[in-house]
N, C-alpha and C positions, 0 to 999 in steps of 0.2 A: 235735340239735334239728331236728326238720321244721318247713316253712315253712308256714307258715298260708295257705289258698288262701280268699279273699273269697267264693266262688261258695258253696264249702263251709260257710258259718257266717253266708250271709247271712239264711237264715230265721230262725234264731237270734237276729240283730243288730235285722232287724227286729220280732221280738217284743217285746225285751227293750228296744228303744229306744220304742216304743208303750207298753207300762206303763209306761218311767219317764217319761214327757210326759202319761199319764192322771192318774200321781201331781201333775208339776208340768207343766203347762200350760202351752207358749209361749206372749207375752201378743203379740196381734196376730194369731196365726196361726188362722184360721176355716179354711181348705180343707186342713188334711193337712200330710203332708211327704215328700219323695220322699229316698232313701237315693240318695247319691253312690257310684255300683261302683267301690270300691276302697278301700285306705287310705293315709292319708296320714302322715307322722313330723314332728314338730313337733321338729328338735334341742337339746339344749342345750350353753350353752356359758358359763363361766366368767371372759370378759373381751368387751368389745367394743371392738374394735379397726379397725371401720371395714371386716372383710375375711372373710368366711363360710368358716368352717370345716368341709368336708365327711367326713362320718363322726364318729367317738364317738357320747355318750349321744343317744339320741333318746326322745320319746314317739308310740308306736302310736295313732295317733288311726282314728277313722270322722266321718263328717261328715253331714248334714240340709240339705235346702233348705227351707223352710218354704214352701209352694205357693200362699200369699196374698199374701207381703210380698217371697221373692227372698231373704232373708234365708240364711246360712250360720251353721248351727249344729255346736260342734267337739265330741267326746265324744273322754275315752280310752277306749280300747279296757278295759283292765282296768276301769274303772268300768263301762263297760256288760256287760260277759260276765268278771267276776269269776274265775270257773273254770278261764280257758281259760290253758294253759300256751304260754306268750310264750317 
């Protein structure tokens, strides 16, 4: 599996995150949103124990600043770009 490079699919991510915000509309957000370069992994993990377990499952996220409020908006990845093989 090759690694997904953020530069390479970022016009992509921005398209594709602009229609799904034309569809639903952040509530507050009047000035836009600026895309954060890079991705982030949300992990999961199966007990909490008080003690972060680094590695296992994780979720491929992208994230939104919304340019009016400051606000941080979390997408997965496979929700916004469906297609792409992970």
């Amino acid at each position: 599996m090759n690694p997904i490079n953020f530069n390479s699919i970022k016009n992509e991510l921005q398209t594709a995150l602009q229609e799904r915000l034309r569809l639903t509309p952040l509530v507050g957000e009047t000035a836009g949103f600026t895309l954060v370069e890079g991705f982030l992994n949300s992990p999961l993990q199966t007990e909490i124990s008080g003690s972060l377990v680094i590695g296992g499952p994780n979720i491929p996220m992208v994230a939104i600043v919304g340019n009016s409020s400051g606000r941080m908006y979390f997408f997965a990845l496979k929700a916004v770009l469906p297609n792409l093989t992970i």
